[in-house]
N, C-alpha and C positions, 0 to 999 in steps of 0.2 A: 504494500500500500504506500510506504514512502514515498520508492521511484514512482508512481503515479502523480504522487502531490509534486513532486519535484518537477517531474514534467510539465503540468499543469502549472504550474509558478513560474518554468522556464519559458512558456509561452503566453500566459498574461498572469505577471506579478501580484497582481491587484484582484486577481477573481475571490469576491467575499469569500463564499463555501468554503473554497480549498484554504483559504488563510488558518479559520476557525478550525475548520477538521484537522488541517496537518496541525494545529495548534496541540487540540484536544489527544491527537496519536504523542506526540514528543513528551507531553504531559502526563498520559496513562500509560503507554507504552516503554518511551523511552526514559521516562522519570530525569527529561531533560528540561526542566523550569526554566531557565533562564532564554531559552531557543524558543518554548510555546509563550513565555511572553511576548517575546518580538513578533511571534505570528497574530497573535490578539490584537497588541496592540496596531498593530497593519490593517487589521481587520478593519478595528476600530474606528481609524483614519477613513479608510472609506463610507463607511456608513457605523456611525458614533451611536446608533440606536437600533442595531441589530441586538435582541433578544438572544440569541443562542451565544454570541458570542461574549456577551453581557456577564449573562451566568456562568460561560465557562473561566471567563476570565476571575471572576468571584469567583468561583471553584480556588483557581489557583493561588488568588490571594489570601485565603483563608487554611488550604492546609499547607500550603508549600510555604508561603508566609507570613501567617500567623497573622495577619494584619485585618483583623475583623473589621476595623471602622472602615477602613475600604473594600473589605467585601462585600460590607452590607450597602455600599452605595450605590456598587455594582448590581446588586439584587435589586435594588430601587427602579434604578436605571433600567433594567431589564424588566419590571416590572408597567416600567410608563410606558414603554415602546411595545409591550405586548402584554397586557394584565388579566391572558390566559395563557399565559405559557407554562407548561406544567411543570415539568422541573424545578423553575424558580418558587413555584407555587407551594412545593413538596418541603 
């Protein structure tokens, strides 16, 4: 799945999905924090009110680092931009 996002990013850097997802894989997968932020926060540049990527990014800031007051902003934030999204909801 990698080489897929990789491909996908080598042919347009900027596609939301892939930003989020290859984020979400380097984060669950690779337990490489530092690299799924960079893809969040790319995401995020693009469209700052994207819901999946909202939460996952609050995902990360909360266990990987520990930083509840910003995850919980991220939850917010995910929560205006889609306030049925289920996840966030959970």
């Amino acid at each position: 799945a990698e080489d897929l996002y990789l491909q996908v990013l080598s042919i347009n850097p900027k596609h939301l999905r892939t930003l989020c997802n290859y984020g979400a894989l380097l984060q669950n997968t690779r337990q490489d924090d530092a690299r799924a932020e960079e893809m969040y926060k790319k995401a995020l540049e693009i469209d700052p009110n994207d819901a999946v990527t909202l939460y996952n990014y609050g995902l990360l800031l909360e266990n990987a680092h520990r930083n509840f007051d910003e995850a919980e902003k991220m939850y917010q934030k995910a929560l205006q931009a889609d306030p049925r999204h289920v996840d966030t909801l959970c």
